[in-house]
OpenMM code with the backbone's topology and positions (N, CA, C; nanometers):
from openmm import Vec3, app, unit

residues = "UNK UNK UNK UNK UNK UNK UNK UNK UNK UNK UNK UNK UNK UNK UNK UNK UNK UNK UNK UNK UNK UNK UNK UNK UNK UNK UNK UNK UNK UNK UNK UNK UNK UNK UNK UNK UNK UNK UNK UNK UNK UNK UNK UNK UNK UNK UNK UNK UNK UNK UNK UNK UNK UNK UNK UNK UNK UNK UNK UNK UNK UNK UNK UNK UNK UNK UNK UNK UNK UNK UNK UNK UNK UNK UNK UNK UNK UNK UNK UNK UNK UNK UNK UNK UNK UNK UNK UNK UNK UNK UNK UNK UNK UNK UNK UNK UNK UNK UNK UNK UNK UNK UNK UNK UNK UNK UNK UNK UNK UNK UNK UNK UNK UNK UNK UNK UNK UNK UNK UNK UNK UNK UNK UNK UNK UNK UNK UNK UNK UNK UNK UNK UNK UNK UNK UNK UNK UNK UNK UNK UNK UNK UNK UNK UNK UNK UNK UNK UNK UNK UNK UNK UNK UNK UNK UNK UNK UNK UNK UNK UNK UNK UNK UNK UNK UNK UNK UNK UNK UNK UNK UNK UNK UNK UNK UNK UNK UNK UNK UNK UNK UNK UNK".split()
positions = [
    Vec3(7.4100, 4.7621, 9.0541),
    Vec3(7.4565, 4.8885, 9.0060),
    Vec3(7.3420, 4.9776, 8.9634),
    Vec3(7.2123, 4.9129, 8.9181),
    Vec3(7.1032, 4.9794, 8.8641),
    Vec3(7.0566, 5.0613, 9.0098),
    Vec3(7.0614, 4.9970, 9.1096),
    Vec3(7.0358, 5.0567, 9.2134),
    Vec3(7.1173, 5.1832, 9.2577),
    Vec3(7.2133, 5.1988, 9.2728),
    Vec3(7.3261, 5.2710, 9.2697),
    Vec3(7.2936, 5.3878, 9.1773),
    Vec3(7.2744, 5.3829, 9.0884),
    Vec3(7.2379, 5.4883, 8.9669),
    Vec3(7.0919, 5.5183, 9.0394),
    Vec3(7.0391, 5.4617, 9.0599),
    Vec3(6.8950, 5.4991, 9.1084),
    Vec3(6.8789, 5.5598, 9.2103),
    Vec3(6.9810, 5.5331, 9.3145),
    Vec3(7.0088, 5.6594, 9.4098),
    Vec3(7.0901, 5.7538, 9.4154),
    Vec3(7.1672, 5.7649, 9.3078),
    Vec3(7.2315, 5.8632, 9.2556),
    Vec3(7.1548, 5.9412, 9.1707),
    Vec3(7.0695, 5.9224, 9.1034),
    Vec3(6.9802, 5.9803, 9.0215),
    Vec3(6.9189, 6.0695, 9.0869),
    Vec3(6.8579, 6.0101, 9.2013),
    Vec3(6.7717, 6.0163, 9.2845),
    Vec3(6.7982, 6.1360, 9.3545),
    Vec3(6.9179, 6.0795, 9.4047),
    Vec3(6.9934, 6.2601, 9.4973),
    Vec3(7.0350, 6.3292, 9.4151),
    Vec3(7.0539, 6.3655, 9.3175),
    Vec3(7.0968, 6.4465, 9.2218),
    Vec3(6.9432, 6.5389, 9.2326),
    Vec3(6.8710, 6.4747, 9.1831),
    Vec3(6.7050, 6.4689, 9.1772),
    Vec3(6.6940, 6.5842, 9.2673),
    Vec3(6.6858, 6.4866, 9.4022),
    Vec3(6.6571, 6.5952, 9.5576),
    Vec3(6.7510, 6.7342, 9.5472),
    Vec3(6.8836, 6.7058, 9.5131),
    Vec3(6.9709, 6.8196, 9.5115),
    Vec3(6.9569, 6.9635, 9.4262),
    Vec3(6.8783, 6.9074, 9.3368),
    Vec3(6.8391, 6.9861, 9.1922),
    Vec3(6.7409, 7.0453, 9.2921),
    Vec3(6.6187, 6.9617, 9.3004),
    Vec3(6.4897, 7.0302, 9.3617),
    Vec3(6.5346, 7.1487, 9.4789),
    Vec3(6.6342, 7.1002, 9.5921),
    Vec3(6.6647, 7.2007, 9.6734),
    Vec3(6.6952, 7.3149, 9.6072),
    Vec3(6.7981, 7.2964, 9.5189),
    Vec3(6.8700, 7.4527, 9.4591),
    Vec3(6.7381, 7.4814, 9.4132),
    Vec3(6.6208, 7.4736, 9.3594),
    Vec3(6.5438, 7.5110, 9.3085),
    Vec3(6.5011, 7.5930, 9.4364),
    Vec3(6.4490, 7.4995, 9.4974),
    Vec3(6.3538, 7.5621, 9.6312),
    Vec3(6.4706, 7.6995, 9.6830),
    Vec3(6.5858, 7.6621, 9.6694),
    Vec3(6.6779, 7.7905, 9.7567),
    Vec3(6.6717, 7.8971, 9.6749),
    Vec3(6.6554, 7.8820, 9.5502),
    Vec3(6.6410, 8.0289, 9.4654),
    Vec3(6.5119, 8.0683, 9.4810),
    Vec3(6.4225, 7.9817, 9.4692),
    Vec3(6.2743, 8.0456, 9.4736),
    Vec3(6.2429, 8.1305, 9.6442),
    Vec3(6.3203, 8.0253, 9.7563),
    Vec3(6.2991, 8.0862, 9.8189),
    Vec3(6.3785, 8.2093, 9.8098),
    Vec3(6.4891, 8.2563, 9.7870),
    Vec3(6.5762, 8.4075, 9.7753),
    Vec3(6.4832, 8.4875, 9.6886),
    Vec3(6.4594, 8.4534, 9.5761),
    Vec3(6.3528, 8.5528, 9.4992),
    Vec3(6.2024, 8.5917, 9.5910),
    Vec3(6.1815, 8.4966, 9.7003),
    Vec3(6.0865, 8.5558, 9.7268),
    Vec3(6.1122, 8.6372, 9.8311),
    Vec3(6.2257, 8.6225, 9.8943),
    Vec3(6.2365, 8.6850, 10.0443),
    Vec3(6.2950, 8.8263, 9.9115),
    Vec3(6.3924, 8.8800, 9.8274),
    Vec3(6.3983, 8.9555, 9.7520),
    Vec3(6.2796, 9.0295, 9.7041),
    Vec3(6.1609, 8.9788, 9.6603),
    Vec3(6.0319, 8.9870, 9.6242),
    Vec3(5.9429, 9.0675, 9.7219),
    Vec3(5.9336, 9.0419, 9.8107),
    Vec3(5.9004, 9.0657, 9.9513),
    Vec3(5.9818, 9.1593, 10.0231),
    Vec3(6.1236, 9.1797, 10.0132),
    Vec3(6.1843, 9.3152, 10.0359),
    Vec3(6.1146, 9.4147, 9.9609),
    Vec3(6.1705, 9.3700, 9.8263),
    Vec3(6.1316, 9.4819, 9.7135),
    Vec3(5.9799, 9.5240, 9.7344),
    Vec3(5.8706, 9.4711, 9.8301),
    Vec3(5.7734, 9.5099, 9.8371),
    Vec3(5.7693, 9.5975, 9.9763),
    Vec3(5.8359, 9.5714, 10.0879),
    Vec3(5.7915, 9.5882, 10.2243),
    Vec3(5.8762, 9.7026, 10.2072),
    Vec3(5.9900, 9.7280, 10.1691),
    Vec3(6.0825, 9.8636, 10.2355),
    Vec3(6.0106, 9.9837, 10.1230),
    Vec3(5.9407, 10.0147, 10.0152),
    Vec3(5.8739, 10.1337, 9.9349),
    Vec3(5.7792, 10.1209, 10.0687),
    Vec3(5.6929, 10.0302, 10.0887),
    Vec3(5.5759, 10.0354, 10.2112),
    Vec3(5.6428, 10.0850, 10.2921),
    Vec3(5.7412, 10.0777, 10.3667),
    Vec3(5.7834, 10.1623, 10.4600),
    Vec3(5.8298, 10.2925, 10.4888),
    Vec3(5.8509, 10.2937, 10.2998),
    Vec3(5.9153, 10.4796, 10.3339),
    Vec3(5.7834, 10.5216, 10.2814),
    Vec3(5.6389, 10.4817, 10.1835),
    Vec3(5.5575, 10.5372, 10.1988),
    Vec3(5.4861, 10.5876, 10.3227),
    Vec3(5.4648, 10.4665, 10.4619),
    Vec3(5.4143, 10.4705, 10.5502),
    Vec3(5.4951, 10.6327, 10.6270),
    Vec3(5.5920, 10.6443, 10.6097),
    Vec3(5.7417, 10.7308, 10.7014),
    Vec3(5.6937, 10.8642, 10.6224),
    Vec3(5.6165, 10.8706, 10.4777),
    Vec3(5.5948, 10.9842, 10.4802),
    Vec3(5.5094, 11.0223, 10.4944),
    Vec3(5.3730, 10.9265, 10.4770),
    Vec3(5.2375, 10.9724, 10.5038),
    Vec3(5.2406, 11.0382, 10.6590),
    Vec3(5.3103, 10.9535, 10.7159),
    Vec3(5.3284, 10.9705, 10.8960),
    Vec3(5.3621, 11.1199, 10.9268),
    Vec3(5.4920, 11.1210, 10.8217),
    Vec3(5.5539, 11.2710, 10.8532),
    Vec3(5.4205, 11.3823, 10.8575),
    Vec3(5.2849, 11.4143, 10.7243),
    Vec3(5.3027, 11.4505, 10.6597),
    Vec3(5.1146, 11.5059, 10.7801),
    Vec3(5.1322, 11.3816, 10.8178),
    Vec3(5.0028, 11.3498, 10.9075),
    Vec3(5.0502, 11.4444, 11.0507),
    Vec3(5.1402, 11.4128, 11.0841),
    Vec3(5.1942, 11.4683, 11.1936),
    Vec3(5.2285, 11.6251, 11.2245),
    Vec3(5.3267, 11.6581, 11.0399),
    Vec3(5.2918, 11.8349, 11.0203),
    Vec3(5.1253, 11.9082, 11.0573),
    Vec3(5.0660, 11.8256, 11.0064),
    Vec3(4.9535, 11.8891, 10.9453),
    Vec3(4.8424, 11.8846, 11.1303),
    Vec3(4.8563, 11.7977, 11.1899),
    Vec3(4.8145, 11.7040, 11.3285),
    Vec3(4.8634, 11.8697, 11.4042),
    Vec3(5.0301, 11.8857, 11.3989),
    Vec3(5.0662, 11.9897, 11.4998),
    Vec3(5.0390, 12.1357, 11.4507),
    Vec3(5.0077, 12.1234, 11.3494),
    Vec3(4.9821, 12.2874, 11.2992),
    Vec3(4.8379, 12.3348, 11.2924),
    Vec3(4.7510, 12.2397, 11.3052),
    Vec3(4.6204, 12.2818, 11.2883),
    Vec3(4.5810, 12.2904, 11.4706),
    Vec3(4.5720, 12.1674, 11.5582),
    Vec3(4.5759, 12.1535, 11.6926),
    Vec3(4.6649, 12.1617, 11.8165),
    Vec3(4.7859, 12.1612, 11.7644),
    Vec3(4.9216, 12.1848, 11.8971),
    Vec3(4.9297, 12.3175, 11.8814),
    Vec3(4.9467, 12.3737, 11.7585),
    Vec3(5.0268, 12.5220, 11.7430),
    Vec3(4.9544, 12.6352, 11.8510),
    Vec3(4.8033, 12.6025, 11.7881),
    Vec3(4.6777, 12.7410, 11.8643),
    Vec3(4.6835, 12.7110, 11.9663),
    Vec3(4.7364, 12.5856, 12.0581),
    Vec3(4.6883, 12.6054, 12.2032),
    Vec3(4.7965, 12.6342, 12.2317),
    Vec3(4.9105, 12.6295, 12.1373),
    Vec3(5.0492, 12.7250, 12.2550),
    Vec3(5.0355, 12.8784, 12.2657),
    Vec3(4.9606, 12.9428, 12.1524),
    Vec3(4.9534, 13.0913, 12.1317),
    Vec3(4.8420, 13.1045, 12.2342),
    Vec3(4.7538, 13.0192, 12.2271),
    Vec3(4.6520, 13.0628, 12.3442),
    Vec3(4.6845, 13.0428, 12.4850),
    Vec3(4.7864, 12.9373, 12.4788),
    Vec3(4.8717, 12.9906, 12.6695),
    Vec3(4.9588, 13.0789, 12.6695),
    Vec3(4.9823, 13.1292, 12.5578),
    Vec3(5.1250, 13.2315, 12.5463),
    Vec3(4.9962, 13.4101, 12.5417),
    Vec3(4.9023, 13.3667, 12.4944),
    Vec3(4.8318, 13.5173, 12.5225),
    Vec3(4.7496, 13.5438, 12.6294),
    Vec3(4.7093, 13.3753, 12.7088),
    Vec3(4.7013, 13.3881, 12.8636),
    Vec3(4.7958, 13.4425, 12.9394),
    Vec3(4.8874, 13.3830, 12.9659),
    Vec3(5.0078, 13.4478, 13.0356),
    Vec3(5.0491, 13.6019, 13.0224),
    Vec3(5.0554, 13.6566, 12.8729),
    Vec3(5.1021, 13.7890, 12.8792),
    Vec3(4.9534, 13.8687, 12.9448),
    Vec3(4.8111, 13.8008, 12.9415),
    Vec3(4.7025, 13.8716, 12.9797),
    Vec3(4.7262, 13.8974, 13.0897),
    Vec3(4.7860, 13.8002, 13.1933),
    Vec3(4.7792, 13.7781, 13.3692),
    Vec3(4.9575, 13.8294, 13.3901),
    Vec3(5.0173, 13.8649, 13.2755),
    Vec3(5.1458, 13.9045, 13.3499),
    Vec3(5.1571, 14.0211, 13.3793),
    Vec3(5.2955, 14.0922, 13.4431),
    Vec3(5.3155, 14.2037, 13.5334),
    Vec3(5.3742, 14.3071, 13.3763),
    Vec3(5.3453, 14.4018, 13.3586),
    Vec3(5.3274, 14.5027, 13.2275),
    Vec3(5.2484, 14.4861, 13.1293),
    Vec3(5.1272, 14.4258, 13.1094),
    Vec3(5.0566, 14.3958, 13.0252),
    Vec3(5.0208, 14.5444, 12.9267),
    Vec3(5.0607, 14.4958, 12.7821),
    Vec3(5.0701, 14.6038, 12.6781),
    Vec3(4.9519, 14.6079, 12.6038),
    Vec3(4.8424, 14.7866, 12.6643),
    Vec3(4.7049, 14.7886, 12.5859),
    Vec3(4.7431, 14.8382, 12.4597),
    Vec3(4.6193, 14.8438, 12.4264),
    Vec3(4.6211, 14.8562, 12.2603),
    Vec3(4.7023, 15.0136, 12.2240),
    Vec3(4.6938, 15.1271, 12.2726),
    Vec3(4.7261, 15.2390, 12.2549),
    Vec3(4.9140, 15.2432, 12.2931),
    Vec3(4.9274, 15.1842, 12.3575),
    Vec3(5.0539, 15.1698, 12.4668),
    Vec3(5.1640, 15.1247, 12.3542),
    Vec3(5.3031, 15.2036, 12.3940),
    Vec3(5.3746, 15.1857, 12.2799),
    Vec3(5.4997, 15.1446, 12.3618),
    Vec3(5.6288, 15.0457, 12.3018),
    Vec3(5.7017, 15.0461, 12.3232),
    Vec3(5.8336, 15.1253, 12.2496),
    Vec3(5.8979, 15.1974, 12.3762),
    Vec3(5.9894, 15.2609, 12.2695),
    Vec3(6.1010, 15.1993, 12.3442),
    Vec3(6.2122, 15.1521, 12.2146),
    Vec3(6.3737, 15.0754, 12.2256),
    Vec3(6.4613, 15.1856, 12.2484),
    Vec3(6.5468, 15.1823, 12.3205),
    Vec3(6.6513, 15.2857, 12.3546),
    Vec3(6.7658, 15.2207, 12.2891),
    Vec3(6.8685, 15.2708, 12.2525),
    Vec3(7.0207, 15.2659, 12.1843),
    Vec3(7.0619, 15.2133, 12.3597),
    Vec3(7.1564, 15.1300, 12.2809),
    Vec3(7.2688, 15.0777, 12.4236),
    Vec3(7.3364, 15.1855, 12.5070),
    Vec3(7.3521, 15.1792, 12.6164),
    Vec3(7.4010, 15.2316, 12.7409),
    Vec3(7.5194, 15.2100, 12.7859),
    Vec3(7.6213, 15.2351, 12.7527),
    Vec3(7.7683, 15.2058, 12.8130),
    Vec3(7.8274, 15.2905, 12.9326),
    Vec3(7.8146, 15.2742, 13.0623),
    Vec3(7.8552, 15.3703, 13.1901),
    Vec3(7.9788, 15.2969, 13.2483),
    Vec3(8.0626, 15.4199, 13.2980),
    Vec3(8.1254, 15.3808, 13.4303),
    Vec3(7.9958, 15.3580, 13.5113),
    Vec3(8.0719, 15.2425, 13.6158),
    Vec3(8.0001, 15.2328, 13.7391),
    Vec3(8.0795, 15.3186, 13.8159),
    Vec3(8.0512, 15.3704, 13.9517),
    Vec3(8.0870, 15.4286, 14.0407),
    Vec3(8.1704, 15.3195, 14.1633),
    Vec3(8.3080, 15.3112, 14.1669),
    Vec3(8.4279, 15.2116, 14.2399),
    Vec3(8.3232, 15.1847, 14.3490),
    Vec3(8.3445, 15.0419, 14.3741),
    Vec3(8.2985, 14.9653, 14.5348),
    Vec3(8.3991, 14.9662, 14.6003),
    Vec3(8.3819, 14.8697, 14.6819),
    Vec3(8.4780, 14.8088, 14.7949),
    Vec3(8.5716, 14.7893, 14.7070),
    Vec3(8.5921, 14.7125, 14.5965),
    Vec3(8.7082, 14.6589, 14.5423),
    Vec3(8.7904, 14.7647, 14.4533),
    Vec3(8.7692, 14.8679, 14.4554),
    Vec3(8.8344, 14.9952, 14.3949),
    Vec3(8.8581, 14.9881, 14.2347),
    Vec3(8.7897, 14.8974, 14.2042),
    Vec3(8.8109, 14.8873, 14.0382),
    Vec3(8.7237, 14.9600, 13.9744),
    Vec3(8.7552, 15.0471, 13.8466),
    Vec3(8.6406, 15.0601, 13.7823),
    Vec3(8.5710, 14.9476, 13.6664),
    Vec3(8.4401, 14.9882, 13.6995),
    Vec3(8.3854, 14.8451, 13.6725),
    Vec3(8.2291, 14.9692, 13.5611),
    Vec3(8.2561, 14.8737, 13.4130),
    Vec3(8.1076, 14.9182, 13.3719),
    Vec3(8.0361, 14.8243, 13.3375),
    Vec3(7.9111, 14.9539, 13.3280),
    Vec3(7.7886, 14.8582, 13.2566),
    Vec3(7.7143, 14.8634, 13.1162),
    Vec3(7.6993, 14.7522, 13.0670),
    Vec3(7.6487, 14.8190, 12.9299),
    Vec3(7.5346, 14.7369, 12.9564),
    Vec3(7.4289, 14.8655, 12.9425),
    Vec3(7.2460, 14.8128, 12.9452),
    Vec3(7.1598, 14.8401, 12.8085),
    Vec3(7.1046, 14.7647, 12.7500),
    Vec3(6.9784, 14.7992, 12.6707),
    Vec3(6.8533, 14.8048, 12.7476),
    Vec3(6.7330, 14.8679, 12.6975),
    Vec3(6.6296, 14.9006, 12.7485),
    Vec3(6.5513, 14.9614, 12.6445),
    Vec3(6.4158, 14.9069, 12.7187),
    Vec3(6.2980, 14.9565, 12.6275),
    Vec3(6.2160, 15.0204, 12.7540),
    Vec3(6.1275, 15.1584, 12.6672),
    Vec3(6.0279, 15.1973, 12.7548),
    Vec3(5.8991, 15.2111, 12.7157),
    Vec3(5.8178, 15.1721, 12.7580),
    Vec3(5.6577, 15.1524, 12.7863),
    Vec3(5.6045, 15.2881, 12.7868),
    Vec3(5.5466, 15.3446, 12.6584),
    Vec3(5.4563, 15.4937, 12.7465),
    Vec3(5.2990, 15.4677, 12.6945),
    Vec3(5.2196, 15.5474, 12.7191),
    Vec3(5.1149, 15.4913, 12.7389),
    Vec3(5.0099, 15.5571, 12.5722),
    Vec3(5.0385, 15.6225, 12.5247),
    Vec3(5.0506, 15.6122, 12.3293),
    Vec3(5.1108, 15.6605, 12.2639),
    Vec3(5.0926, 15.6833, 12.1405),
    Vec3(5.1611, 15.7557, 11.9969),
    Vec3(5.2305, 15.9031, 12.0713),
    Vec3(5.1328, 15.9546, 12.1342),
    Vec3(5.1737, 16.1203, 12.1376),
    Vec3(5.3847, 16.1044, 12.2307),
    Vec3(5.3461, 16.0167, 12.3520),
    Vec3(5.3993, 16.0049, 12.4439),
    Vec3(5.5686, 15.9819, 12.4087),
    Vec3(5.5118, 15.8589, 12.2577),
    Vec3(5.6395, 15.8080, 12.2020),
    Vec3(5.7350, 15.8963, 12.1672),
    Vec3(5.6403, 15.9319, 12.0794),
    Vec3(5.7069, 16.0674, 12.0130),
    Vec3(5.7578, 16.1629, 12.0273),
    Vec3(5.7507, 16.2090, 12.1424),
    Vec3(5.8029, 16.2982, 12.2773),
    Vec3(5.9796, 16.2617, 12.3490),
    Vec3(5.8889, 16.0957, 12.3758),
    Vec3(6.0262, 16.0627, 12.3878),
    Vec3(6.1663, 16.0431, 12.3171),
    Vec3(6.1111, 15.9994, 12.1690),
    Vec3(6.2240, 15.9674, 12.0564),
    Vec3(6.2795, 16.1015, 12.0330),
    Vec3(6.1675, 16.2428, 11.9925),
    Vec3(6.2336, 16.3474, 12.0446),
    Vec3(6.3266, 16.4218, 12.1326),
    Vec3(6.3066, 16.4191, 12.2325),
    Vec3(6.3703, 16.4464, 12.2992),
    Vec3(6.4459, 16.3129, 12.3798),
    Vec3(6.5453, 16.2498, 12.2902),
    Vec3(6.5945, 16.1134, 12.3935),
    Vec3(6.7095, 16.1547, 12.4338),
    Vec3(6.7694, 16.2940, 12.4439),
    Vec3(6.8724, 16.3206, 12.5141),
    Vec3(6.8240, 16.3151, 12.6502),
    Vec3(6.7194, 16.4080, 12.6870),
    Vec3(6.6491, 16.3899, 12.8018),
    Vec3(6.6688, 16.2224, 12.8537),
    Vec3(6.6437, 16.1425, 12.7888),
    Vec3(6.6652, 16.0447, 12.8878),
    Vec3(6.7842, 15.9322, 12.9263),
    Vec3(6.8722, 15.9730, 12.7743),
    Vec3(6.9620, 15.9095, 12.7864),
    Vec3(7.0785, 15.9666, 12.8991),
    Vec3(7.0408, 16.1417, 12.9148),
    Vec3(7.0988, 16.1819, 13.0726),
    Vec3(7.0420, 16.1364, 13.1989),
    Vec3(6.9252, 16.0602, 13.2265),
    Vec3(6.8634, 16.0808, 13.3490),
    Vec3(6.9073, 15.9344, 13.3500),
    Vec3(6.9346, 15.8495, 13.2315),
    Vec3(6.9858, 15.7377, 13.2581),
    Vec3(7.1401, 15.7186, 13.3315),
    Vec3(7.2232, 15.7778, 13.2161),
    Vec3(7.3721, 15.7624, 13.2326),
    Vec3(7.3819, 15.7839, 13.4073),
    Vec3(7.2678, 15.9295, 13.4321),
    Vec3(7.3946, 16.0395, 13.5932),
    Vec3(7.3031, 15.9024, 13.6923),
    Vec3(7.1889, 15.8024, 13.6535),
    Vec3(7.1357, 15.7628, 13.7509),
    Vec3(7.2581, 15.6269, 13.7550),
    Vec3(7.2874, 15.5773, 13.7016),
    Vec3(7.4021, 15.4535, 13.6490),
    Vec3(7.5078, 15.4984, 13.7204),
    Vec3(7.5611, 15.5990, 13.6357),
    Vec3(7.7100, 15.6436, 13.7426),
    Vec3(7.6984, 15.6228, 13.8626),
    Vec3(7.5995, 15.6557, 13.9162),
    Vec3(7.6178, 15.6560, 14.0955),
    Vec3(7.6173, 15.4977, 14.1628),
    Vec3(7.5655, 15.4294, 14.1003),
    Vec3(7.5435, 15.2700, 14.0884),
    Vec3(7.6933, 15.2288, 14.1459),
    Vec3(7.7347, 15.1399, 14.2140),
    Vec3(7.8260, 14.9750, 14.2161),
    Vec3(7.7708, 14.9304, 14.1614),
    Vec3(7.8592, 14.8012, 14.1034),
    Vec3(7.8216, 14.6649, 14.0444),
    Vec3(7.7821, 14.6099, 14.1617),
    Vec3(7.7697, 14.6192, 14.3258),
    Vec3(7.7002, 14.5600, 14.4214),
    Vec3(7.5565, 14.5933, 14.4251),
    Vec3(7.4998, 14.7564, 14.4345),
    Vec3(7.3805, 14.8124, 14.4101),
    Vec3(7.3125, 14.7163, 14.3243),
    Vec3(7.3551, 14.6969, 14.2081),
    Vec3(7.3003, 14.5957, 14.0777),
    Vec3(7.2896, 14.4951, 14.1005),
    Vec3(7.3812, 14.4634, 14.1443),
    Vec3(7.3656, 14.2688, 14.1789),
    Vec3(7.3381, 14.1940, 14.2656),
    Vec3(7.3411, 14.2918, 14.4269),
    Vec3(7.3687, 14.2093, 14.5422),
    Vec3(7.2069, 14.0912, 14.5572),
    Vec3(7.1060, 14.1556, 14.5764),
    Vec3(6.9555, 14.0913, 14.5650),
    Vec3(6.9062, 14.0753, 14.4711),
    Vec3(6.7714, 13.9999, 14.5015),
    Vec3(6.7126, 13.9609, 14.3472),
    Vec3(6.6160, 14.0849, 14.3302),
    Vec3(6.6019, 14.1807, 14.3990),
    Vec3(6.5289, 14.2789, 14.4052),
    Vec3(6.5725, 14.4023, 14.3575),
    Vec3(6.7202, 14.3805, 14.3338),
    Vec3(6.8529, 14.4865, 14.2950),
    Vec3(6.7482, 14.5465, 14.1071),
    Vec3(6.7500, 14.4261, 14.0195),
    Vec3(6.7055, 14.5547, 13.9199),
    Vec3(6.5586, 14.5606, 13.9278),
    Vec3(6.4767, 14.4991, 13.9666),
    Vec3(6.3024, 14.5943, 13.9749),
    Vec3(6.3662, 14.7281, 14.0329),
    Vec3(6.4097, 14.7173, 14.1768),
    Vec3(6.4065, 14.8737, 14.2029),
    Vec3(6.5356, 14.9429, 14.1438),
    Vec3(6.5989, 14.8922, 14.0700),
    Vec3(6.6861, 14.9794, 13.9413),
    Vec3(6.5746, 15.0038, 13.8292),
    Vec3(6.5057, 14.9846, 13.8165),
    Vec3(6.4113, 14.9680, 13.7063),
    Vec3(6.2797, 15.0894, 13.6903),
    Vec3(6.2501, 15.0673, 13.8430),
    Vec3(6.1485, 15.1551, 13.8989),
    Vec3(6.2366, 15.3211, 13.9563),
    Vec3(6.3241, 15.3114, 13.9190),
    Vec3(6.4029, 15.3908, 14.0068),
    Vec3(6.4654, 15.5072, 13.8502),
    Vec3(6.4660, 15.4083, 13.7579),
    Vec3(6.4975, 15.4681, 13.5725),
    Vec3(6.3851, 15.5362, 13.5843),
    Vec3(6.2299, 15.4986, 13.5681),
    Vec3(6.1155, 15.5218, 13.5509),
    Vec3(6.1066, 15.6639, 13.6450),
    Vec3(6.1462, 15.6699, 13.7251),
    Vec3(6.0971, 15.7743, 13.8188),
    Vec3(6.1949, 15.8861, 13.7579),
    Vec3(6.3007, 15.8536, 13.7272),
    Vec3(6.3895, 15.9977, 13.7148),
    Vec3(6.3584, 16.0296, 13.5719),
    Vec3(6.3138, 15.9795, 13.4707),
    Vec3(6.3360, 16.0115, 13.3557),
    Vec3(6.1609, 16.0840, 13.3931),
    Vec3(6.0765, 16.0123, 13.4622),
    Vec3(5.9744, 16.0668, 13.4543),
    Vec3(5.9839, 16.1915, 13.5111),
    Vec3(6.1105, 16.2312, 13.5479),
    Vec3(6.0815, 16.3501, 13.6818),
    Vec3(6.1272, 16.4522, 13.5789),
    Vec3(6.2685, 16.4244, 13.5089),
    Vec3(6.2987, 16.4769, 13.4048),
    Vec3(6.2260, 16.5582, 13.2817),
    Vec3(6.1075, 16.5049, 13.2972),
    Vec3(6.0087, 16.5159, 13.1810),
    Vec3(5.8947, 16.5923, 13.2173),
    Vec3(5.8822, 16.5908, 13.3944),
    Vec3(5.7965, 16.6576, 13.4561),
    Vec3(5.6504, 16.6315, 13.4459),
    Vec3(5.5996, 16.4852, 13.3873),
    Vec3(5.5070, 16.4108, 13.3928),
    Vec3(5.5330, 16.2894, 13.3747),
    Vec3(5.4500, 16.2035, 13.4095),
    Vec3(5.4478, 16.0280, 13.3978),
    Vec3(5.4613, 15.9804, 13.2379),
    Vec3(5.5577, 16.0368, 13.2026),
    Vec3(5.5316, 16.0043, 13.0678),
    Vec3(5.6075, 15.8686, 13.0286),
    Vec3(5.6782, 15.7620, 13.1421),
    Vec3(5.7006, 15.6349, 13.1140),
    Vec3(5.6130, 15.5859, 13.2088),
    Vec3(5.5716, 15.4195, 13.1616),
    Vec3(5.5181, 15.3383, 13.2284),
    Vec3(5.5785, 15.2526, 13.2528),
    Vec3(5.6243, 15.1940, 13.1913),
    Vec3(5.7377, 15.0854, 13.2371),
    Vec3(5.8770, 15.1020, 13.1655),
    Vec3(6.0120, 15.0014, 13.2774),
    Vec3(6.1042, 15.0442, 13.1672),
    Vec3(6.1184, 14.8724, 13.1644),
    Vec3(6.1875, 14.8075, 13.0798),
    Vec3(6.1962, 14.6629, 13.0096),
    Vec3(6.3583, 14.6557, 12.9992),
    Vec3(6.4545, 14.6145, 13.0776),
    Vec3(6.5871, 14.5972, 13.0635),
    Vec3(6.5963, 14.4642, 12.9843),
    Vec3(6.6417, 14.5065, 12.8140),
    Vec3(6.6592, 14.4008, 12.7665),
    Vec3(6.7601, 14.2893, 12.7735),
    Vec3(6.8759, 14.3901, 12.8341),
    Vec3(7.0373, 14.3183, 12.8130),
    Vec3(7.0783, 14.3840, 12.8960),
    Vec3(7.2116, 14.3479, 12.9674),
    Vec3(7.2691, 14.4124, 13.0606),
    Vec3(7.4236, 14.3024, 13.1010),
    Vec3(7.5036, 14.4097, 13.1108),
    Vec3(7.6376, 14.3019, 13.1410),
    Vec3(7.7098, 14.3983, 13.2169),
    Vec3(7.7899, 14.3661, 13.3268),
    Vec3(7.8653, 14.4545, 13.3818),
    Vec3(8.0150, 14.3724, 13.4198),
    Vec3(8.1024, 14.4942, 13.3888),
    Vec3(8.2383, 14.4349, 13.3860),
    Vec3(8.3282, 14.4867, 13.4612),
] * unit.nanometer
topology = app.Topology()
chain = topology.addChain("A")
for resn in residues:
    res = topology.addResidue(resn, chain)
    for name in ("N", "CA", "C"):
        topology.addAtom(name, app.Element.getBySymbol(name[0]), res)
């Protein structure tokens, strides 16, 4: 029986020691959380913080510097004197197509003149152009407008010429159709 008690003792013994070992081990894997996940949201912000600072000092300037390449090599390039002037929206009948409907258009537009004096001329006098716009529109289909991809440059170049004719000098350089919808 002494034996009996002695291995009962014994495993009691081992059983004790395990629960021991199973808490120590939970406190440490606990221990070891409580250490690794602050390390991780420190790491998540240094990262963030590295990464702001990474794209704003070196990514940002080389997008402005392909974005002021491009407008250098693009088609209206705006010099220093050169002004843009915004026109008020445009609401026209179109003139009936084939399909006998009346159909309009409502356009925004900006125009390009070439400085201060020019602008000023124009904002002045923008009846002048808001007629050379409308009577050039009226005569338009929604086919004229839409049929090619070439339909608004030479709607475009075609504004430019009458308002310029209107004015009785080149006093636009470009016109810039910001918006346009036809119904």
């Amino acid at each position: 029986m002494a034996k009996k008690e002695k291995v009962k003792a014994k495993e009691k013994n081992t059983e004790a020691k395990e629960a021991t070992s199973v808490k120590a081990t939970s406190e440490k894997k606990q221990l070891s959380l409580a250490i690794i996940i602050p390390i991780i949201a420190i790491l998540v912000v240094v990262g963030s913080i590295a990464g702001t600072f990474v794209t704003n000092k070196f990514i940002a300037p080389l997008i402005v510097v392909g974005a002021e390449n491009n407008q250098a090599t693009g088609h209206g390039k705006i010099g220093d004197e050169q002004v843009i002037v915004p026109m008020e929206e445009f609401l026209v009948n179109l003139a009936k197509g084939d399909n006998k409907k009346t159909e309009y258009m409502r356009i925004t537009m900006s125009l390009l003149t070439s400085n201060e004096e020019d602008s000023l001329e124009l904002t002045q006098n923008i009846a002048v152009v808001r007629d050379s716009v409308v009577n050039t529109l009226r005569q338009k289909t929604s086919g004229d407008i839409l049929d090619t991809p070439e339909s608004i440059a030479s709607l475009k170049l075609e504004l430019r010429e009458v308002i310029n004719n209107a004015y009785g000098k080149g006093i636009v350089g470009e016109v810039y159709i910001t918006d346009f919808v036809i119904q």
